[in-house]
C-alpha positions in Angstrom: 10.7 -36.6 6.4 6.9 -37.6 7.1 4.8 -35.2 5.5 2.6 -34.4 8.7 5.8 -33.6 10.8 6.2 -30.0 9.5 2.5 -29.3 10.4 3.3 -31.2 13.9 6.5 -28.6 14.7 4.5 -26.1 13.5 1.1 -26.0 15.4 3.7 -26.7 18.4 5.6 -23.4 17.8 2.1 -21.5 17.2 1.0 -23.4 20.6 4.1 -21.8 22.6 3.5 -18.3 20.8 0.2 -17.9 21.7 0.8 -18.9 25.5 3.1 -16.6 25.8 0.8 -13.8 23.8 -1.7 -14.2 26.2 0.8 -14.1 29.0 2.5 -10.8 27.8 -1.2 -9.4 27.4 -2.8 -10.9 30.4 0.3 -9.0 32.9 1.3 -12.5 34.2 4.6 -11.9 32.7 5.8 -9.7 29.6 7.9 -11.9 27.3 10.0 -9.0 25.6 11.0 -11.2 22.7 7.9 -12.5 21.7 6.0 -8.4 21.4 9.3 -7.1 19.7 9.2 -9.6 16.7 5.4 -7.9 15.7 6.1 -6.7 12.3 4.3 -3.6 12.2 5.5 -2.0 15.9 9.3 -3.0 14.5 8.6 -0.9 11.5 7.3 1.8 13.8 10.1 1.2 16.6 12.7 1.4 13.4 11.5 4.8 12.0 10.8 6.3 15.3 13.0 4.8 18.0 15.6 3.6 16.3 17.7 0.7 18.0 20.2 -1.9 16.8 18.5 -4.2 17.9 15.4 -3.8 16.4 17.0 -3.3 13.2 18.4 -7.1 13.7 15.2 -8.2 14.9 13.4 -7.3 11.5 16.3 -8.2 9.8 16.0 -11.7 11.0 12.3 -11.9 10.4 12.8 -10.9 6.6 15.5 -13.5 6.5 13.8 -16.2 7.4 10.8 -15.7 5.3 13.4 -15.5 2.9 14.3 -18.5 3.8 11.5 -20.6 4.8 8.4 -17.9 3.7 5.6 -17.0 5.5 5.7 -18.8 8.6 5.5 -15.1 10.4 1.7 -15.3 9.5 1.0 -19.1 10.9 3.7 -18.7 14.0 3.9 -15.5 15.4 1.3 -13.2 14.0 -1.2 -13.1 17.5 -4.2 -12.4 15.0 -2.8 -15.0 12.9 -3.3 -17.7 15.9 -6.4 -16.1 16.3 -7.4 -17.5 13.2 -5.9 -20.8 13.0 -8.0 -21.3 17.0 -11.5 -20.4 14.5 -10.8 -22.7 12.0 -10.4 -25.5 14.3 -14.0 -25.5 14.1 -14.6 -24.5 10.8 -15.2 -28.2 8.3 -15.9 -25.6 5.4 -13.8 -26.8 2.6 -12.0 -24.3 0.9 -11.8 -23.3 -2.5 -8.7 -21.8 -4.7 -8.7 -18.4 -4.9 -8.3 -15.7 -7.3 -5.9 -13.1 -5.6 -6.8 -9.4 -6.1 -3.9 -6.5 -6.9 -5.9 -4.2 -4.4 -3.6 -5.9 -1.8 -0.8 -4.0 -3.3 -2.8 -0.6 -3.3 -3.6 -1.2 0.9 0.1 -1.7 2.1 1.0 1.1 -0.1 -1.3 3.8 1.5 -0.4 2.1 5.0 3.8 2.2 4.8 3.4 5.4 2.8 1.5 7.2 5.4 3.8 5.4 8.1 6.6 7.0 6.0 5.4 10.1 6.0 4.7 10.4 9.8 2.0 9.2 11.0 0.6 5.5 12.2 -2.5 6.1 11.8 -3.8 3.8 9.0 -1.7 1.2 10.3 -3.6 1.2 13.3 -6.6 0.2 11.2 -4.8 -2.6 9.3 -1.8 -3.9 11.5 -2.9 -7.3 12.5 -0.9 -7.2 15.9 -2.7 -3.9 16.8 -5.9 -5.3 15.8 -6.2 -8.1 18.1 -4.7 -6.5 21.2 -7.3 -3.5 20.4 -10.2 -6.3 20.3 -8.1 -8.4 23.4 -8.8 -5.1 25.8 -12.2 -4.7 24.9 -12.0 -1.5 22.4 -14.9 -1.7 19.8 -12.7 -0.7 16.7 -10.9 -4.4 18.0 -14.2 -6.3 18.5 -15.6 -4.9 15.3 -12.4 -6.1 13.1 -12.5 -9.4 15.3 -16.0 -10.0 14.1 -15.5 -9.1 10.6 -12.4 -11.7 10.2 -14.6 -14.3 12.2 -17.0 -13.9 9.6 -13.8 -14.2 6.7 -12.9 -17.2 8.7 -15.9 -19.0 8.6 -16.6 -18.2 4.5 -13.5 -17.8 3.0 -10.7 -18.8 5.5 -7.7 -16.6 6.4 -8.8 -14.2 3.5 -8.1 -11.1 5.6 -3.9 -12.4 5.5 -4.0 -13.3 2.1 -6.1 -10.1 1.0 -5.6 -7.8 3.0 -3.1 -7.2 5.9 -0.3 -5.0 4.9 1.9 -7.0 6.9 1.1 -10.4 4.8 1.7 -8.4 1.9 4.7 -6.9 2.4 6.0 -10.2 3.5 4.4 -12.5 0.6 6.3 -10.5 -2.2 9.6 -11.9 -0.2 8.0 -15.2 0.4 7.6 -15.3 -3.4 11.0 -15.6 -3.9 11.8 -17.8 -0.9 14.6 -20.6 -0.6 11.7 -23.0 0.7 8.6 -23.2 -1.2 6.0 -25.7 -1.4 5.0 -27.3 -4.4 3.5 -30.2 -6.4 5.0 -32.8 -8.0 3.1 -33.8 -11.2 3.6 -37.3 -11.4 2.8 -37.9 -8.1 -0.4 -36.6 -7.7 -4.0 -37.6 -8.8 -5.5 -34.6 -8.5 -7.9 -35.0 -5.5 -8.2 -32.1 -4.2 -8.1 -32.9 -0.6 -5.0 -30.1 -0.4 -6.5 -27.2 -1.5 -9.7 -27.9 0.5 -7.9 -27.8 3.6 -5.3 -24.6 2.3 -7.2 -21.4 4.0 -5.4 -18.9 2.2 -6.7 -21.0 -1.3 -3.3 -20.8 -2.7 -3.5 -24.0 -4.2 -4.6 -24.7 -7.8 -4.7 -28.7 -7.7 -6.1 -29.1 -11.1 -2.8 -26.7 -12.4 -0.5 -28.2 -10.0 0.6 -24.7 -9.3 0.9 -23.5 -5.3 0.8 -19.4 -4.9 3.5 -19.4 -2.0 3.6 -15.6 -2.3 0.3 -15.8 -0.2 0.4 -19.5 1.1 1.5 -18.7 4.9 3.1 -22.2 5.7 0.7 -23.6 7.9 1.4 -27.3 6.2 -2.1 -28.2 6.4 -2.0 -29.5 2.9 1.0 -31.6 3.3 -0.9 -33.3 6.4 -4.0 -34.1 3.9 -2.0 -35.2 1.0 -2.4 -39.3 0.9 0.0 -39.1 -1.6 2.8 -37.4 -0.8 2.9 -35.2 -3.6 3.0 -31.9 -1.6 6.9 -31.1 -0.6 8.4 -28.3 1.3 11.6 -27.7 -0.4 13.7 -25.9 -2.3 13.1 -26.2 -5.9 15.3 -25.5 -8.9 13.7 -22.2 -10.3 12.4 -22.7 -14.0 13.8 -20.0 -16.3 11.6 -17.2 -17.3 11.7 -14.8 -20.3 11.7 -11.4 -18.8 9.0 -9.4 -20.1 6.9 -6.2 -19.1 3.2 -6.5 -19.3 1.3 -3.7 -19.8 -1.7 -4.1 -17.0 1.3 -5.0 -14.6 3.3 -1.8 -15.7 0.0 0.3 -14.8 -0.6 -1.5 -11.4 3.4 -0.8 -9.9 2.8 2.9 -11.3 -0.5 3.3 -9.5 0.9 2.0 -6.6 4.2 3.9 -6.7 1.6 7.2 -6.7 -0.5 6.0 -4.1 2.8 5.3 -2.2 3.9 8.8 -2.6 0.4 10.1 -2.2 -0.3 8.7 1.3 3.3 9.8 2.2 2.6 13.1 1.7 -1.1 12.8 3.7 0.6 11.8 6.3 2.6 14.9 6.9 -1.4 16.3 6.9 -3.0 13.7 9.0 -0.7 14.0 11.4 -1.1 17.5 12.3 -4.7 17.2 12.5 -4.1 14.4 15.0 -2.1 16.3 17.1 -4.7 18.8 18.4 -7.0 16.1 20.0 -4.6 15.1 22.2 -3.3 18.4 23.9 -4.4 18.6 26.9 -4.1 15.3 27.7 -1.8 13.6 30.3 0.5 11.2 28.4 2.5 7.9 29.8 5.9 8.3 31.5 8.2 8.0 28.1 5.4 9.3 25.4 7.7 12.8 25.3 5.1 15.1 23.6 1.8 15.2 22.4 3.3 15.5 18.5 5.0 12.2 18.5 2.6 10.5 20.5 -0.4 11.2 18.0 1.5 9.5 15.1 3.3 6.7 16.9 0.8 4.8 19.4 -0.6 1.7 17.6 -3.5 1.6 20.2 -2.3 -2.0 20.9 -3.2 -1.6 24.2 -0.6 -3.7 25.9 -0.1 -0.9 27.9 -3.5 -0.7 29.1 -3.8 -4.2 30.2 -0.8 -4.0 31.9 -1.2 -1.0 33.8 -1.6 -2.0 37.6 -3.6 1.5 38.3 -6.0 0.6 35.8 -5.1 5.0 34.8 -4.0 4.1 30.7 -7.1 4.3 29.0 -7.8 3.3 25.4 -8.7 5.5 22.6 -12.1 6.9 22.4 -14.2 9.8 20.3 -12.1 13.0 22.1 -8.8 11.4 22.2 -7.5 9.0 19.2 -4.1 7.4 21.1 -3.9 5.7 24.5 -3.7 8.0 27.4 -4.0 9.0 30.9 -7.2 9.3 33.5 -6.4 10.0 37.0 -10.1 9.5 38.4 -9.5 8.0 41.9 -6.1 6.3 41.4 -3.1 7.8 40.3 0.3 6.7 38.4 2.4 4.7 41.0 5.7 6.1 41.8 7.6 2.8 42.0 6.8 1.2 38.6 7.0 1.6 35.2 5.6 -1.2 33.2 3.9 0.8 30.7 7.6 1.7 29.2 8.6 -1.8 29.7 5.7 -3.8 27.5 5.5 -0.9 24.6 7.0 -2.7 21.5 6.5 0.7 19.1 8.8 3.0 20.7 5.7 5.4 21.5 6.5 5.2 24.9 9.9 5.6 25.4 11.9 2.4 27.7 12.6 4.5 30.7 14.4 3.0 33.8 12.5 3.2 36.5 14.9 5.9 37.8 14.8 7.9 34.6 10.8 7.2 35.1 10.7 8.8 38.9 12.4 11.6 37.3 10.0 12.8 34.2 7.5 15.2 34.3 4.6 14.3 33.2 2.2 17.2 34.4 1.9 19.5 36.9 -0.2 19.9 40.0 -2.3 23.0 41.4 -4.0 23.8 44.2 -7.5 25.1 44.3 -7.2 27.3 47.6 -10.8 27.7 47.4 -11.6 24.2 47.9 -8.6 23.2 49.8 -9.6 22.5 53.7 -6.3 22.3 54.4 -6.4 18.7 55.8 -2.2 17.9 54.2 -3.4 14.5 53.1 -1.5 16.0 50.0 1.7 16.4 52.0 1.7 13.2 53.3 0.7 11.2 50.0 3.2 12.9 47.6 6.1 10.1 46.5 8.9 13.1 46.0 7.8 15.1 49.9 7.4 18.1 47.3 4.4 19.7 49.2 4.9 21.4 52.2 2.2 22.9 54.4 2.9 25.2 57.3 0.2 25.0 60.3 -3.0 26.6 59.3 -1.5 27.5 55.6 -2.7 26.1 52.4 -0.3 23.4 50.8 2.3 24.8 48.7 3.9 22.7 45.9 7.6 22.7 44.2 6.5 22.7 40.8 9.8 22.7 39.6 10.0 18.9 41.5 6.6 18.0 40.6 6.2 14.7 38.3 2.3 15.1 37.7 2.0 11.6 39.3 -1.8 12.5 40.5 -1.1 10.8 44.1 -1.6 13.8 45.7 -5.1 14.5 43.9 -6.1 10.8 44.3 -5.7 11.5 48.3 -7.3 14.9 47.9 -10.5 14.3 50.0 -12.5 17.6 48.0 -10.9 17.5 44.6 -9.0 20.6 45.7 -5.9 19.0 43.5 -5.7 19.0 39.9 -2.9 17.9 37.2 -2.7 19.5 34.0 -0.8 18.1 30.7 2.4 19.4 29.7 3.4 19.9 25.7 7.1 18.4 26.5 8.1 15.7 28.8 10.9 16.9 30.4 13.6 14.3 32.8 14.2 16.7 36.3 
């Protein structure tokens, strides 16, 4: 096999994967596959929504970095791609690094606080979350996108290597994988020309050693080796005497505590988040304020994808995605919100089953109201009535807090409050 053909398939792959990334966040099209395999809204979907096919999903990506390692990172990870684009302008050669154990400590706080209820610090971290937050505009995103930029330019895809829960949780399996890359002695002449092009620096030429725990399988190095003395392969494992290390004994206990730690202040932070989002109006499919808080990734494929332009991102008063009436309201007949979200914070609703849940509730200010019915004829469920010279009077008990009525409202007579529970009517 020619050594640049698995570089060739691969920048192919990560050329489909981010067309259809864009695509999916752009509204042209949602391509459910491609949002479903994002590691860190599986996780999420599993714990909170749990399906059967998610389950297979993130069974089939640990399999096949089992398998074939970390091509998640180089081939489906949108922030990922992001990366590889930068460093197609980037002739900075890169240097092997020395890989930190604070990795370990990060993706322990992270799963343990996702563990113990709440989503919050992988909102910070997930690298999905991170680049659709910085894709709508949000200035957490644009902040994290400048700071990786910057990690780019200096010390390549450090923030994967370093980092990214995600990439650690899936380099300990790529450690072990069937498929490994790796140097073969006699071949080489110890140039140097594949770890100066390796942007994770996960190659120690000199050594003829290759980290594949954090090398993510881009294959630039078997593209620059003249030699061919990189190969992609399985290789017979060389037997180790077990033995337990002292420093290494102290780092899994420190991180087994943190684990447990984080788990249990997640049960607190997710209280505290709770009470910032009360009173506001939630997606079709979010159910309640309490599992909103502590499941929304603020990836804000939901937001881009909203034709109303009413999903809003997170801001100072309200830490999740939510809902602003202003002079448009949520339209009856769709329900694309529940379609694109891959965490399982808003609920996949048919659009029947999304015509049917309450979302808020509507009320009339009689001292405004000039009784024009505007309301009347505007409402998608004909569940205002007006008799002739008589204020509008609405069924609450049939009213879906949709907001068409106080978009058509001429005086802002009409307003819609939150609810604590979704309800289906």
């Amino acid at each position: 096999m020619s050594q640049k053909l698995p570089y060739r398939l691969r920048i192919i792959i990560a050329t489909i994967m981010a067309v259809l990334c864009l695509g999916g966040i752009l509204g042209l099209f949602y391509p459910l596959p491609f949002f479903d395999t994002q590691i860190g809204a599986l996780l999420q979907r599993l714990l909170v929504d749990f399906s059967i096919s998610a389950l297979v999903l993130f069974g089939a990506i640990l399999l096949m970095t089992l398998l074939l390692g970390r091509v998640y990172c180089s081939s489906l990870c949108p922030l990922g791609l992001f990366q590889e684009f930068l460093l197609l302008f980037s002739r900075r050669k890169m240097k092997a690094s020395k890989h930190h154990a604070y990795k370990y400590f990060i993706a322990a706080l992270v799963f343990g606080a996702l563990i113990g209820g709440t989503a919050l610090l992988l909102r910070w971290l997930d690298p999905y979350s991170i680049f659709g937050s910085a894709f709508s505009g949000a200035t957490f995103g644009l902040a994290w996108i400048i700071i990786i930029a910057i990690l780019v330019w200096s010390k390549g895809r450090y923030f994967c290597a370093e980092i990214c829960p995600i990439g650690t949780l899936l380099g300990l399996i790529s450690k072990h994988s069937y498929q490994q890359i790796h140097i073969q002695e006699e071949q080489c002449i110890s140039c140097g020309l594949c770890a100066s092009a390796c942007p994770t620096g996960s190659i120690d030429f000199k050594n003829h050693s290759v980290d594949n725990e954090t090398c993510i399988k881009c294959f630039r190095c078997l593209s620059q080796c003249h030699q061919s003395a990189l190969h992609y392969g399985h290789k017979q494992a060389q037997k180790v005497p077990f033995s337990l290390i002292r420093r290494q004994l102290l780092i899994g206990g420190g991180i087994l505590a943190i684990f447990a730690l984080a788990a249990k202040s997640g049960i607190d932070l997710s209280k505290q988040l709770i009470g910032k989002i009360k009173d506001k109006i939630l997606p079709p499919g979010a159910q309640n304020p309490d599992d909103f808080a502590n499941r929304c990734l603020n990836c804000n494929l939901c937001v881009e994808n909203c034709p109303m332009k009413i999903i809003k991102k997170a801001n100072a008063d309200c830490p999740t995605v939510h809902l602003e009436y202003g002079d448009s309201f949520c339209d009856y007949d769709c329900h694309k919100c529940s379609e694109v979200c891959p965490s399982g914070a808003i609920k996949r609703l048919s659009l029947s089953e999304k015509q049917n849940t309450q979302i808020g509730l509507a009320h009339i200010d009689e001292s405004l109201c000039v009784k024009c019915g505007l309301c009347v004829m505007k409402c998608p469920r004909q569940i205002i009535t007006k008799e002739d010279g008589a204020y509008p009077k609405i069924n609450s008990a049939d009213c879906i807090g949709c907001g068409a009525c106080q978009s058509a409202c001429p005086v802002q007579a009409i307003s819609i409050t939150a609810l604590n529970q979704q309800k289906l009517i």
